[in-house]
TIVO-2410 file (N, C-alpha, C; in nm, 3 decimals):
# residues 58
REC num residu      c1      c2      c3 atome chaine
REC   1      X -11.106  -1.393   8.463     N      A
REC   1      X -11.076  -1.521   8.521    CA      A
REC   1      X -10.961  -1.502   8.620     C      A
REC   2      X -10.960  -1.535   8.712     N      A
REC   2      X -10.871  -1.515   8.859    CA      A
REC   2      X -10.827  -1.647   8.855     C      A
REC   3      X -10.663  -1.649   8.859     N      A
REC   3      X -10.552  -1.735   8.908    CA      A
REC   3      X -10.500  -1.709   8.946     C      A
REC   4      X -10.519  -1.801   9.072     N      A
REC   4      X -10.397  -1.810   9.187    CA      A
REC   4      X -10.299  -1.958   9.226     C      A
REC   5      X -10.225  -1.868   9.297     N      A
REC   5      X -10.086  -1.982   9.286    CA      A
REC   5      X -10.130  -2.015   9.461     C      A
REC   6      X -10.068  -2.224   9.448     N      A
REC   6      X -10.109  -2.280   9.571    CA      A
REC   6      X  -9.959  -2.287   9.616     C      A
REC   7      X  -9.978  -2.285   9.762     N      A
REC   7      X  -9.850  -2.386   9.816    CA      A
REC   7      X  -9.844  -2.563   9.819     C      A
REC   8      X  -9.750  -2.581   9.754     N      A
REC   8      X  -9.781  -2.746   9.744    CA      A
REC   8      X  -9.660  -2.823   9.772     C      A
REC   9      X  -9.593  -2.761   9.844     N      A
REC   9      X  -9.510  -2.808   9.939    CA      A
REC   9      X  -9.514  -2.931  10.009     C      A
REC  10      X  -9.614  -2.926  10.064     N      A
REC  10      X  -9.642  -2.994  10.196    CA      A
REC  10      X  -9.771  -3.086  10.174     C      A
REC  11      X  -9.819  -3.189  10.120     N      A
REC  11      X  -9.937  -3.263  10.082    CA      A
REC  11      X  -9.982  -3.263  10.210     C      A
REC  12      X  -9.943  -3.264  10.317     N      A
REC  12      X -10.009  -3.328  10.413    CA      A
REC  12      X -10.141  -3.220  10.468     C      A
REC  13      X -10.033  -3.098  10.470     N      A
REC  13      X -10.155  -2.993  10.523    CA      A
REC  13      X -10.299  -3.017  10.459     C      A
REC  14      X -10.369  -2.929  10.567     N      A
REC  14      X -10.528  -2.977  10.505    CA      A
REC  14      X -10.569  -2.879  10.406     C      A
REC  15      X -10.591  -2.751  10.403     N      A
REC  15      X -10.640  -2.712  10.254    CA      A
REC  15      X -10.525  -2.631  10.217     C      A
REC  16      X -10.543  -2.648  10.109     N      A
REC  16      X -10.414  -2.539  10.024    CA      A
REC  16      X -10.471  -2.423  10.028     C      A
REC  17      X -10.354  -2.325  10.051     N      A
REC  17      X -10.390  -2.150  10.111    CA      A
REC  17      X -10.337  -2.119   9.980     C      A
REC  18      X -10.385  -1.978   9.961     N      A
REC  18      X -10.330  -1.914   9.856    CA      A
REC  18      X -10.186  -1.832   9.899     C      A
REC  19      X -10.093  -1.855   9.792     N      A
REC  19      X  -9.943  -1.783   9.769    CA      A
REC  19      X  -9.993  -1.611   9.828     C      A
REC  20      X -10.079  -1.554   9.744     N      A
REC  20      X -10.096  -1.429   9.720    CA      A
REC  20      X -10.222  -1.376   9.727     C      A
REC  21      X -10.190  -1.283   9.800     N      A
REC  21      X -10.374  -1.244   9.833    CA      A
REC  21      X -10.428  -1.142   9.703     C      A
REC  22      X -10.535  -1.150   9.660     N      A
REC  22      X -10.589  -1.062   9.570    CA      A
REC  22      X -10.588  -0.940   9.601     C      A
REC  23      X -10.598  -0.849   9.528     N      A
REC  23      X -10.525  -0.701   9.531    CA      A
REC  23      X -10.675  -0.596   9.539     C      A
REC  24      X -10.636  -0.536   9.567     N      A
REC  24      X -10.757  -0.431   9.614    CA      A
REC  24      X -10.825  -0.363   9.499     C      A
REC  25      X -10.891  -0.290   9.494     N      A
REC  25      X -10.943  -0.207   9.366    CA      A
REC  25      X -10.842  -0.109   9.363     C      A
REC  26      X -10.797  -0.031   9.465     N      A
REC  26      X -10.721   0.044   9.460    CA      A
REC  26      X -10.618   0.006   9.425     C      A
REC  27      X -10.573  -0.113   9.436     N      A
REC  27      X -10.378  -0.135   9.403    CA      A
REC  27      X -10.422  -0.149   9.238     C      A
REC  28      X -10.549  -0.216   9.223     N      A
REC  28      X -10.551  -0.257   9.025    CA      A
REC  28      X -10.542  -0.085   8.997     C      A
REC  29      X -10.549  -0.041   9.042     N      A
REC  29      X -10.645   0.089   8.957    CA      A
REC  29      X -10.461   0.166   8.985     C      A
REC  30      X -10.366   0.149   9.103     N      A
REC  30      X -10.276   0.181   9.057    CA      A
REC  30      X -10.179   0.139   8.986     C      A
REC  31      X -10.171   0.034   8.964     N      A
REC  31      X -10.099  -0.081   8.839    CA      A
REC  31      X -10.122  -0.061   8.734     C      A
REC  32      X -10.302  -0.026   8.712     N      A
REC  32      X -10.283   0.040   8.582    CA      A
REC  32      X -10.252   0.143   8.524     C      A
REC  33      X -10.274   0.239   8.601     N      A
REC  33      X -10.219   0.383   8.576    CA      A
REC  33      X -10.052   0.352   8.521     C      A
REC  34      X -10.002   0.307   8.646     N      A
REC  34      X  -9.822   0.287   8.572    CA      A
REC  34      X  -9.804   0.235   8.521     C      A
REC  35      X  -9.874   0.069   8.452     N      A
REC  35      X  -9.850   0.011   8.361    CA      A
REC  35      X  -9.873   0.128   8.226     C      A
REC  36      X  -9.953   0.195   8.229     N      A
REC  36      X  -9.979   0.274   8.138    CA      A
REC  36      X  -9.931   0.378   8.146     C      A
REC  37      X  -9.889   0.447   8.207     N      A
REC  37      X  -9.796   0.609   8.177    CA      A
REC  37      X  -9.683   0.482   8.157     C      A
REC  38      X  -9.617   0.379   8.175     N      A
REC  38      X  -9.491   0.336   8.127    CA      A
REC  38      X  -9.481   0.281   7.957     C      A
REC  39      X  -9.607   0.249   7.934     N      A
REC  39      X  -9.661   0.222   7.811    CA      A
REC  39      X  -9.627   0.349   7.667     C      A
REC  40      X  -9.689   0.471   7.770     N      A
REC  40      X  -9.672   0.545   7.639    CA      A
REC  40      X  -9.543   0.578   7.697     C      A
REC  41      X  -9.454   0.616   7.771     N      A
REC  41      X  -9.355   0.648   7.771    CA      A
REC  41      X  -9.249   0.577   7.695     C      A
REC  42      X  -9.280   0.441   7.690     N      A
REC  42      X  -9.192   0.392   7.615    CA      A
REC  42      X  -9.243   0.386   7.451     C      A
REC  43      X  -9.370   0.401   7.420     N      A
REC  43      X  -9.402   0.453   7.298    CA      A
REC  43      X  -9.371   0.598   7.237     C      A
REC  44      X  -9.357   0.677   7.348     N      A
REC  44      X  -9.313   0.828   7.307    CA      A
REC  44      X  -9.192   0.858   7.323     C      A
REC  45      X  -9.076   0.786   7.376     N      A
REC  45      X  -8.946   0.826   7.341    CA      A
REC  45      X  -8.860   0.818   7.232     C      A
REC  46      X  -8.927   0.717   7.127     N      A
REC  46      X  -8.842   0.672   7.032    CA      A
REC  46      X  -8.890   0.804   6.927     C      A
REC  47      X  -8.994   0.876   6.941     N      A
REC  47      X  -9.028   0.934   6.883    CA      A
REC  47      X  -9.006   1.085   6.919     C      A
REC  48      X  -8.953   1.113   7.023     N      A
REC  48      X  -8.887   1.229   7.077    CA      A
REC  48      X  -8.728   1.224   7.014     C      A
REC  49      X  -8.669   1.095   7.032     N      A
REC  49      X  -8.517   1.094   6.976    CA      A
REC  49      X  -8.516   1.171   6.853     C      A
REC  50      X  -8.628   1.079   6.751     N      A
REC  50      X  -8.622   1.105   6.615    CA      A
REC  50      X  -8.654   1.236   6.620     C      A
REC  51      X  -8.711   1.319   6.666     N      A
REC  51      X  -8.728   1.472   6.625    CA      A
REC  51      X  -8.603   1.559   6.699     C      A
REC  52      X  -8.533   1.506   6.802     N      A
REC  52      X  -8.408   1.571   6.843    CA      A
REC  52      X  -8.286   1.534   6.726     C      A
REC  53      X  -8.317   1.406   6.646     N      A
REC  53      X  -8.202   1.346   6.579    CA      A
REC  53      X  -8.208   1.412   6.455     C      A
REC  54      X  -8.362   1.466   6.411     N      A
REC  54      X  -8.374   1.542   6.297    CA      A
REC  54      X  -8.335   1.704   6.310     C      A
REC  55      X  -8.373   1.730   6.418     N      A
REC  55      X  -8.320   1.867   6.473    CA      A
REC  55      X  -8.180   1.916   6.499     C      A
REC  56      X  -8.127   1.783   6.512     N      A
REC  56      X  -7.924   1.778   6.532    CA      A
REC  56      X  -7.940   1.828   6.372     C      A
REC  57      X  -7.949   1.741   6.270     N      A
REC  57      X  -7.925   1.717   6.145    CA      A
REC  57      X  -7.945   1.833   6.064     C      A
REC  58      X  -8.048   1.906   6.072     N      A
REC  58      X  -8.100   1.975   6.029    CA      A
REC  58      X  -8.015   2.104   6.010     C      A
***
């Protein structure tokens, strides 16, 4: 489902334009990639600490 944001500023104008233009296949396809390498990165650091924190300890 696609939502987009209007300008509604101005009632008078005649059709409401869109804020933001829809994104290419290529920009989704790179959004997801970094949404996702940022995903596990932030799932795999807490778990890198803990094996450096067990490795201090140790």
């Amino acid at each position: 489902m696609a939502v987009r944001s209007f300008d509604v500023r101005d009632v008078r104008s005649a059709p409401a334009r869109p804020i933001d233009s829809p994104l290419s296949r290529r920009a989704r396809r790179r959004r997801r990639q970094r949404l996702s390498v940022l995903g596990a990165t932030l799932v795999g650091v807490p778990f890198v600490v803990a094996l450096v924190a067990l490795g201090v300890a140790h």
